[in-house]
C-alpha positions as CSV (number, residue, x, y, z in Angstrom):
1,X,69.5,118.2,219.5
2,X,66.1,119.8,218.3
3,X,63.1,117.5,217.4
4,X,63.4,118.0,213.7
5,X,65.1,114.9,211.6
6,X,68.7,114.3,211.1
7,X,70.0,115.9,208.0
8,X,71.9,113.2,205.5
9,X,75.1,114.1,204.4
10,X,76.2,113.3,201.1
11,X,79.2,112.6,200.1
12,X,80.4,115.2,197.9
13,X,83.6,113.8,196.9
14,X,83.2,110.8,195.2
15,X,80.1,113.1,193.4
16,X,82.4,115.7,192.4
17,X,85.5,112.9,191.0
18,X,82.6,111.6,188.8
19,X,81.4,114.9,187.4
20,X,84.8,115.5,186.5
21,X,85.6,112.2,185.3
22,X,83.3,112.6,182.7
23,X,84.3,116.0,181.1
24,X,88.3,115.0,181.2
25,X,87.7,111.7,179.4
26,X,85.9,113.7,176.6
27,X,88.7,115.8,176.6
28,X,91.4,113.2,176.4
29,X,89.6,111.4,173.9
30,X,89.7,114.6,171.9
31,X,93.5,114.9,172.3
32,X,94.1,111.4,171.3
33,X,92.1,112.0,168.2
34,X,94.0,115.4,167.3
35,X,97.4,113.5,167.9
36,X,95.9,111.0,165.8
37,X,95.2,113.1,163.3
38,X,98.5,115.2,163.2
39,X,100.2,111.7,162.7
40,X,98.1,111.0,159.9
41,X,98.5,114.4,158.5
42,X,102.4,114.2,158.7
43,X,103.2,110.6,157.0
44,X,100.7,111.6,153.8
45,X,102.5,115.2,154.0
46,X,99.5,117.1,153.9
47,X,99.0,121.0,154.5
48,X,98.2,122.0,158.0
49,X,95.2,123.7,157.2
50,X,92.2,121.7,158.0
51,X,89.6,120.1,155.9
52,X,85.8,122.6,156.5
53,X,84.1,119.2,157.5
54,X,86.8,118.3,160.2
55,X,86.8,122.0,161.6
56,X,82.8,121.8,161.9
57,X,82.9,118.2,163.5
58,X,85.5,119.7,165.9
59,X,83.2,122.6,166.6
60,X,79.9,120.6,167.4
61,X,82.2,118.2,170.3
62,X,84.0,120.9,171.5
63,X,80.1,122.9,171.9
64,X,79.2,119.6,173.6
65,X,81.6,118.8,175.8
66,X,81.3,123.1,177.6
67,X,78.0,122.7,177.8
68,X,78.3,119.2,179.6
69,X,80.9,121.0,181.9
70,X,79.0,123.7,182.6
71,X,76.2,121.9,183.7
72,X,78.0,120.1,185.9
73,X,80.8,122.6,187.1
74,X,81.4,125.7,186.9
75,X,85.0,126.4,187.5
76,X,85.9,124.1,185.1
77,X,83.8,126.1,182.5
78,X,85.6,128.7,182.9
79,X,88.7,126.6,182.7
80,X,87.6,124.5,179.5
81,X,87.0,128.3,178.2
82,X,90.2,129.6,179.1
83,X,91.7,126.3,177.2
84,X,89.2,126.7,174.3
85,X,90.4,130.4,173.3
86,X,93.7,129.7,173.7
87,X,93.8,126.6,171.7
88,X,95.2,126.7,167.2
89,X,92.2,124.2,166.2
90,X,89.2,125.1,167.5
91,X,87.7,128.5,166.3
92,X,84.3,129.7,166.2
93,X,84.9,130.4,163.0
94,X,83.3,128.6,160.8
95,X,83.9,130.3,157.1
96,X,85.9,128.3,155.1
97,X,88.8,129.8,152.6
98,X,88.6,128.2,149.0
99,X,91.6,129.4,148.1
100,X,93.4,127.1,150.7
101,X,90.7,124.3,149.6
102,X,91.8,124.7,146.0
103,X,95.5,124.5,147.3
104,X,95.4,121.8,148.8
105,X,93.2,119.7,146.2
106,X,96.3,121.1,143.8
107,X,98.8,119.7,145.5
108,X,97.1,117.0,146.8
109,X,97.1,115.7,142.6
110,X,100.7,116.9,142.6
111,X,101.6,114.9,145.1
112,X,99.8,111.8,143.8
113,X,101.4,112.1,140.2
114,X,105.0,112.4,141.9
115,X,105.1,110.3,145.2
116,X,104.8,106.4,144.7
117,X,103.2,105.0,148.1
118,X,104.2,101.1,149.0
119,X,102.7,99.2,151.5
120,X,103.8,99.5,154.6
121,X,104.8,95.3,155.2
122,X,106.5,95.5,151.9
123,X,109.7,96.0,150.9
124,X,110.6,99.1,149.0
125,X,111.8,97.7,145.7
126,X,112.4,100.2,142.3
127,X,110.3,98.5,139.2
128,X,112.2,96.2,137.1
129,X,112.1,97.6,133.4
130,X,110.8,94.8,131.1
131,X,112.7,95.2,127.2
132,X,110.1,95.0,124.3
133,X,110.4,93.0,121.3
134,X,109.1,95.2,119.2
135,X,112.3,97.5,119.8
136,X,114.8,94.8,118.7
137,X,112.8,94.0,115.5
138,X,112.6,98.0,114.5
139,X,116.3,98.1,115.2
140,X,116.6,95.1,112.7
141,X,114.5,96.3,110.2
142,X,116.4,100.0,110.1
143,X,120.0,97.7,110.0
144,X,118.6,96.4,106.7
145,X,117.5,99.1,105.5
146,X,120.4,100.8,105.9
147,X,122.4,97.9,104.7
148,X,120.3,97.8,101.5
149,X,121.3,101.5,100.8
150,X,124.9,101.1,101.3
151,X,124.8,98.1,99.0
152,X,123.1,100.1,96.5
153,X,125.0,102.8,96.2
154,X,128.2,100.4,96.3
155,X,126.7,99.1,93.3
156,X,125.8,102.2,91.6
157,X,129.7,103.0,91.9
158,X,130.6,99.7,90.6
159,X,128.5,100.1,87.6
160,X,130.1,102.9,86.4
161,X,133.6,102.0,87.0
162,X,133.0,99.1,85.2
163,X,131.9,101.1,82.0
164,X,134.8,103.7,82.6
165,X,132.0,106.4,81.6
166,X,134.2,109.3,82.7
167,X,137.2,107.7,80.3
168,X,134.6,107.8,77.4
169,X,133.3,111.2,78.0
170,X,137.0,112.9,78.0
171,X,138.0,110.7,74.7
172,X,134.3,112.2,73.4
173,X,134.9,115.9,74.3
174,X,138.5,115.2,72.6
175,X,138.1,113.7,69.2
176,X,134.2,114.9,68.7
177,X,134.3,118.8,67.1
178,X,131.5,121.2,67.3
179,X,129.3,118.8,69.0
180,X,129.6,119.5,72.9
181,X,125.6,119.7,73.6
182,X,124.9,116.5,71.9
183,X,128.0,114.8,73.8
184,X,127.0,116.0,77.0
185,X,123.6,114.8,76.4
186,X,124.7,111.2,75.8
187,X,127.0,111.0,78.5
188,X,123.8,111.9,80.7
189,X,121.6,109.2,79.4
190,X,124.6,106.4,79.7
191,X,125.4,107.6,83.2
192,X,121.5,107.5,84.6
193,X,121.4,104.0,82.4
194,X,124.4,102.4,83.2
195,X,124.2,103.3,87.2
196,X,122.0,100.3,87.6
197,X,121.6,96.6,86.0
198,X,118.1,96.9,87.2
199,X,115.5,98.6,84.1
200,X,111.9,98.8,83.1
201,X,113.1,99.6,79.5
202,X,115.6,99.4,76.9
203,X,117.5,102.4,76.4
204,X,117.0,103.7,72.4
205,X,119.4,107.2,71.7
206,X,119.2,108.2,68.1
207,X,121.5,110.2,66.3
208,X,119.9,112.3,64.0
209,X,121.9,115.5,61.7
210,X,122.7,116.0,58.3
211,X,125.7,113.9,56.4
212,X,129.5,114.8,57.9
213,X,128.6,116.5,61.2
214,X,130.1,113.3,63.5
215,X,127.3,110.8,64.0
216,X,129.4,107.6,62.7
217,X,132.1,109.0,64.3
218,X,130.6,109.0,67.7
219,X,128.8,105.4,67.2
220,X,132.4,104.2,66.6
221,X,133.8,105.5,69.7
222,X,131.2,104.2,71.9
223,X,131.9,100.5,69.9
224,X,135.5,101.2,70.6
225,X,135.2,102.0,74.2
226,X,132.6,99.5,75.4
227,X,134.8,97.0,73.2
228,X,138.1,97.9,75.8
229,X,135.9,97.6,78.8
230,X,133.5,94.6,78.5
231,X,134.4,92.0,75.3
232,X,133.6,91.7,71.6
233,X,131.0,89.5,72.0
234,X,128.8,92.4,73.6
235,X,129.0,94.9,70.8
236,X,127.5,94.9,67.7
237,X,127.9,97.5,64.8
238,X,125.0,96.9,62.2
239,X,125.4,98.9,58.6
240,X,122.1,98.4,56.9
241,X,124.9,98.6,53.3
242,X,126.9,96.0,54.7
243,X,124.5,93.4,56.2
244,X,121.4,93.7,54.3
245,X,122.2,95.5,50.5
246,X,119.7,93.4,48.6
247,X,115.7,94.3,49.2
248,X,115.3,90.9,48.3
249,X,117.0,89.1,51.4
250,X,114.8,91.0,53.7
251,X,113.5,88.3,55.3
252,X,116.6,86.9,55.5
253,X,118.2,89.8,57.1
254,X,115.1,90.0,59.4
255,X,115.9,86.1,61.3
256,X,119.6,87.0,61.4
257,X,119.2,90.3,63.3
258,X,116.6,88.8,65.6
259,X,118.7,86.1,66.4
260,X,122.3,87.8,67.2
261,X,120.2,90.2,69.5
262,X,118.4,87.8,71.0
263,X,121.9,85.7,71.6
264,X,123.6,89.0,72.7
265,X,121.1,89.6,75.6
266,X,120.7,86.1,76.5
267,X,124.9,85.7,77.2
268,X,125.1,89.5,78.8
269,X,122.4,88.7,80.9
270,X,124.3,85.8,82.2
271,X,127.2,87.8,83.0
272,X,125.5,90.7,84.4
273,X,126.7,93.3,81.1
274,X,124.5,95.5,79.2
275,X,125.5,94.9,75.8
276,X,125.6,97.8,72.8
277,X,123.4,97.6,69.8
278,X,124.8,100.1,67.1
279,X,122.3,100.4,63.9
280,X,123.8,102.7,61.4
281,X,121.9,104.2,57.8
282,X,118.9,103.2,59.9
283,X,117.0,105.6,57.2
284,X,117.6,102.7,54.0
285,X,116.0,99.9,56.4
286,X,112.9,98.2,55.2
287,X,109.5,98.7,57.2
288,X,110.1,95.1,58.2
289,X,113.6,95.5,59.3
290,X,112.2,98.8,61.4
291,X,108.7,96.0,62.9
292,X,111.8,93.9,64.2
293,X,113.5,96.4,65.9
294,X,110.8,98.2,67.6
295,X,109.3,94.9,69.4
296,X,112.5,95.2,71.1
297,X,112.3,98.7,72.3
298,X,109.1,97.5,73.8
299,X,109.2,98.0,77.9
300,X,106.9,94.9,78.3
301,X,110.0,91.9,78.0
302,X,111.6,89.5,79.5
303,X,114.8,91.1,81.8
304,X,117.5,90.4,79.7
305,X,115.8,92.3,76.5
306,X,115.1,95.3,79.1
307,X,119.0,95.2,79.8
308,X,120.3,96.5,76.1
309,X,121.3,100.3,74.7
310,X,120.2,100.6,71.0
311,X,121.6,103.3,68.9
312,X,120.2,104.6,65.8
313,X,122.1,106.8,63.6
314,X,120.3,108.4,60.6
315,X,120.3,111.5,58.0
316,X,116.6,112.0,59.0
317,X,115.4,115.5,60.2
318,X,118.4,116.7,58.6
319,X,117.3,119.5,56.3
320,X,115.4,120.8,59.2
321,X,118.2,121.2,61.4
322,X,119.9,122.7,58.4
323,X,117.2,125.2,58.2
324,X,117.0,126.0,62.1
325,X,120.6,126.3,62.3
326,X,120.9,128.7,59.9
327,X,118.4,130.6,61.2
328,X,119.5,130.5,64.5
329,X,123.5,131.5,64.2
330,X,123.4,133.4,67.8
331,X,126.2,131.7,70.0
332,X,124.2,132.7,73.0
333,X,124.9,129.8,75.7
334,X,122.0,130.8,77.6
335,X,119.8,129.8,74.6
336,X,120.7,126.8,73.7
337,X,118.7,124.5,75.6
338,X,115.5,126.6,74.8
339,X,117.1,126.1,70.9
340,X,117.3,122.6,71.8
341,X,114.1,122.3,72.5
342,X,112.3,123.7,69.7
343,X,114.7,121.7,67.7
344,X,113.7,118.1,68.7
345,X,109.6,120.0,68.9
346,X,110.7,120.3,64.9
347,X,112.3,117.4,63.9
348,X,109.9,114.8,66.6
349,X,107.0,114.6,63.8
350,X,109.4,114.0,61.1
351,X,111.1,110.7,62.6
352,X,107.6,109.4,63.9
353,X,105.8,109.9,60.8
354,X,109.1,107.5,58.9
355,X,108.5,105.0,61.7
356,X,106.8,104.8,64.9
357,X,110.0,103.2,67.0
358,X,110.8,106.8,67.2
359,X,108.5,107.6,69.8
360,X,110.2,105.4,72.5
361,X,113.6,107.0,71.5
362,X,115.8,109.8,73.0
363,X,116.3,112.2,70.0
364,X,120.0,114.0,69.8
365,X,120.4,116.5,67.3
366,X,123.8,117.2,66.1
367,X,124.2,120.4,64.5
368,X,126.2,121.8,61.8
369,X,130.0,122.3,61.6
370,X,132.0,125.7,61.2
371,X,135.1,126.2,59.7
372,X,137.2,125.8,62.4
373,X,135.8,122.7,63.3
374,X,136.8,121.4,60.1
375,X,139.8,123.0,60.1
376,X,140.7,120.7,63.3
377,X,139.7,117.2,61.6
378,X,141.8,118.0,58.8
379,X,144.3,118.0,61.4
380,X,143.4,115.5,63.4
381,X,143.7,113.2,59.9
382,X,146.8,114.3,58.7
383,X,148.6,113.2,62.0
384,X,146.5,110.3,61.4
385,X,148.1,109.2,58.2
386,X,151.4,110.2,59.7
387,X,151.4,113.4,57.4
388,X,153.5,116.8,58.8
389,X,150.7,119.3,59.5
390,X,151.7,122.2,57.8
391,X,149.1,125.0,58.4
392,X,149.5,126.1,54.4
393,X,148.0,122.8,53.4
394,X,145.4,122.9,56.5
395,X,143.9,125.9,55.0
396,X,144.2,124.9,51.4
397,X,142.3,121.7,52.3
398,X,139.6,123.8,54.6
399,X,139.4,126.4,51.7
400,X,137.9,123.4,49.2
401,X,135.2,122.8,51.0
402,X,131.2,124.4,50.3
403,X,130.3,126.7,53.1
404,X,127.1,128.0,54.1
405,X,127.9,132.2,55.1
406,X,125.3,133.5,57.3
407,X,125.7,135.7,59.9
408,X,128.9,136.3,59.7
409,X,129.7,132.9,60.6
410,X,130.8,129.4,57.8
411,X,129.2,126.6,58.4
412,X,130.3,123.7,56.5
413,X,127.6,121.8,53.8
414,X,129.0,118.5,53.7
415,X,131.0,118.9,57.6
416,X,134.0,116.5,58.0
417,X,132.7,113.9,55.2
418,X,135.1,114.7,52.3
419,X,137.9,115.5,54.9
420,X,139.7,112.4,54.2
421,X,139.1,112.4,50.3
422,X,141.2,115.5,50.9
423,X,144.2,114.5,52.7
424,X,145.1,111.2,50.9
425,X,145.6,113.9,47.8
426,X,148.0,115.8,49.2
C-alpha cells in the first residue's frame, strides 16, 4: 500500500434506493390522483376532455417531477421521458379549445336540469306529489256553474211549455188574415218574455191600425189562449165602453183598475204566472186613466208589477198607415222590414204626442186588408153561424164592401168590421 490515505467508500446503494424513492413516490402520487380523478369524472358523467386549469396544473408537476429526476438520475430521465410522450394526459400543449369548453358548460346545464342527484347515505325515494286545495274548489265552482246553466235552460224550456207559445202561434197564423208580419212580431216578443220569470220591465205591445184589420181579434185570442193554459183569474180584458162609459166616474174607474192590477200581480206572483193585461179602445181613455197606467209600465217596481204583459189596442196612427200603405202597394218580401221601419218612424210621434206611455211600448202596426182576405173571414163566419158556404153568396157579401183600388190591388176601407153585419142577412 502507498503512503497516500485510504480512500472512503460510499455506499452507493442505499444512495441510489433514495434518489429513486423520491421520483416514484411523486409519480405514484400522481397516478393515485389521475385514478382519482377518472373516478370522479365517471360517477358525475362528465366529458373526458379536461378542464385548461387541470391540464396546466398537470403540466407544472409533471415539469417538476423530470427536472427532479434528472438531477438526480439520468436513465430514469430518459425513462420518465419515454413515459411522458407516450402518456393521453399530459401534453405540452397548452392551447385550450373553447368549443369543447363551451360543450361541456352545455351539457354540464343539461345534465343539471335533467339528472336529480341524492345523497349518497340516503335512500332513493321518488317525491310524493302533494294535492292542492285550490284544485278541488275550482272544480266545485265549474260543477255549479255548470249546474246553474243546465237549470236555466231547464227552466227556460219549462216556461214556454207552460204558455204553449207554439200552440198560440199556429192558432194565430190560422184564424188571423193578412196580418203575418205583425203576428210574427208578437210571437217574438212573447217568446223572449215568457222564456224567463225573471224581468227588469213590464212588457207593453200595442196594437195600433185602422178599424176592421184584426186588432180585437187578436187581443181575444191571446185572452183565449192564456185563459186554457194558466186560469181566469190571470187575465183581464178591459173595454174602456164597457168599464168606464161615463167621464164622470173617472175617478172611480181609476181606484178600480189600480186595484184589480195590483191584486192580479200580487196572486200571480205567488204562483210564479205572468198574468195578461188586455186594454182595448185605449184611444177614448181619460189623461187620468192613461197617468194610471203608465206608473205601471215603469221599470223601477216592486217584482211582481215587473212580471205583467200589458196590451194596448187602439185606432191611433191609423190614417197614416192608411196613407203609407197605399203608397206602398209593392208585395216585395225583401222590403218589408225596411217598410216596417219607416212605418213605426211615422206613426212613433203620433202615439207619444197622445200620451207619453207610448214611449216604453213595443209598437205593431197592422196593415190593411185585401179582398181576399176578406173574402176568407166571410168564410170563416158563415161556418161559424153554421151557414153552407156557398161561393155565390161569398162573393156577393165581399162585393158590398168599399175598397180602396190602387195598384192594381183592393184593399178593403172598413177590413173585416161589417163582415158579420153581412152574414146574419143572408
Amino acid at each position: 500500500m502507498d503512503g497516500s490515505q485510504p480512500r472512503i467508500e460510499t455506499p452507493t446503494a442505499p444512495k441510489k434506493i433514495s434518489l429513486l424513492s423520491s421520483p416514484m413516490r411523486a409519480v405514484i402520487r400522481l397516478r393515485r390522483k389521475v385514478q382519482f380523478l377518472k373516478k370522479s369524472r365517471l360517477h358525475l358523467n362528465l366529458p373526458r376532455e379536461p378542464s385548461p386549469e387541470l391540464v396546466q396544473t398537470r403540466l407544472l408537476q409533471r415539469q417538476i417531477s423530470l427536472s427532479r429526476t434528472n438531477l438526480c438520475n439520468p436513465s430514469m430521465a430518459l425513462f420518465n421521458q419515454a413515459t411522458f410522450d407516450s402518456s393521453q394526459y399530459f401534453t405540452f400543449d397548452t392551447t385550450v379549445d373553447h368549443s369543447v369548453v363551451n360543450k361541456y358548460k352545455r351539457k354540464k346545464t343539461r345534465r343539471k336540469s335533467r339528472v336529480v342527484l341524492y345523497p349518497e347515505s340516503s335512500k332513493k325515494y321518488l317525491p310524493t306529489e302533494q294535492k292542492s286545495k285550490a284544485k278541488r274548489c275550482l272544480l266545485l265552482l265549474i260543477g255549479i256553474i255548470c249546474f246553474q246553466i243546465l237549470n236555466a235552460i231547464e227552466n227556460l224550456d219549462d216556461n214556454l211549455q207552460k204558455y204553449d207559445l207554439d200552440g198560440l202561434e199556429k192558432t194565430m197564423h190560422r184564424e188571423v188574415f193578412g196580418q203575418k208580419v205583425a203576428v210574427d212580431r208578437i210571437m217574438e216578443l212573447l217568446k223572449e218574455y215568457l222564456a224567463t220569470h225573471i224581468h227588469n220591465k213590464p212588457l207593453v205591445i200595442s196594437f195600433n191600425g185602422p178599424p176592421g184589420v184584426g186588432k180585437s181579434h187578436v187581443g181575444w185570442l191571446l185572452a183565449k189562449h192564456f185563459r186554457s193554459v194558466m186560469d181566469n183569474d190571470f187575465v183581464l180584458q178591459y173595454f174602456v165602453m164597457h168599464h168606464c162609459p161615463n167621464k164622470e166616474a173617472t175617478p172611480a174607474c181609476q181606484s178600480d183598475l189600480s186595484e184589480k192590477i195590483s191584486e192580479m200581480v200580487t196572486r200571480a206572483e205567488i204562483e210564479e204566472k205572468i198574468p195578461l193585461f188586455i186594454l182595448d179602445e185605449v184611444e177614448l181613455m181619460s189623461p187620468v186613466l192613461l197617468d194610471t197606467l203608465s206608473r205601471f209600465f215603469q221599470p223601477n217596481q216592486t217584482n211582481e208589477f215587473l212580471n205583467a204583459i200589458y196590451v194596448l189596442i187602439s185606432n191611433l196612427g191609423g190614417s197614416e198607415i192608411t196613407t203609407f200603405a197605399l203608397q206602398n202597394v209593392s208585395s216585395d218580401l225583401l222590403h218589408q222590414q225596411r217598410q216596417t221601419e219607416e212605418l213605426l218612424y211615422i206613426i212613433q210621434p203620433v202615439l207619444t204626442h197622445f200620451h207619453p206611455l207610448w214611449k216604453s211600448a213595443d209598437i205593431i202596426p197592422f196593415g190593411l186588408l185585401e179582398k181576399s182576405h176578406v173574402i176568407n173571414c166571410i168564410l170563416e163566419e158563415m161556418m161559424r153561424e153554421g151557414l153552407y158556404p156557398d161561393q155565390s153568396h161569398i162573393e156577393k157579401l165581399a162585393s158590398q164592401l168599399g175598397y180602396y183600388t190602387t195598384g192594381g190591388r183592393e184593399y178593403a176601407i172598413t177590413g173585416c168590421k161589417q163582415v158579420g153585419a153581412k152574414v146574419n142577412l143572408l
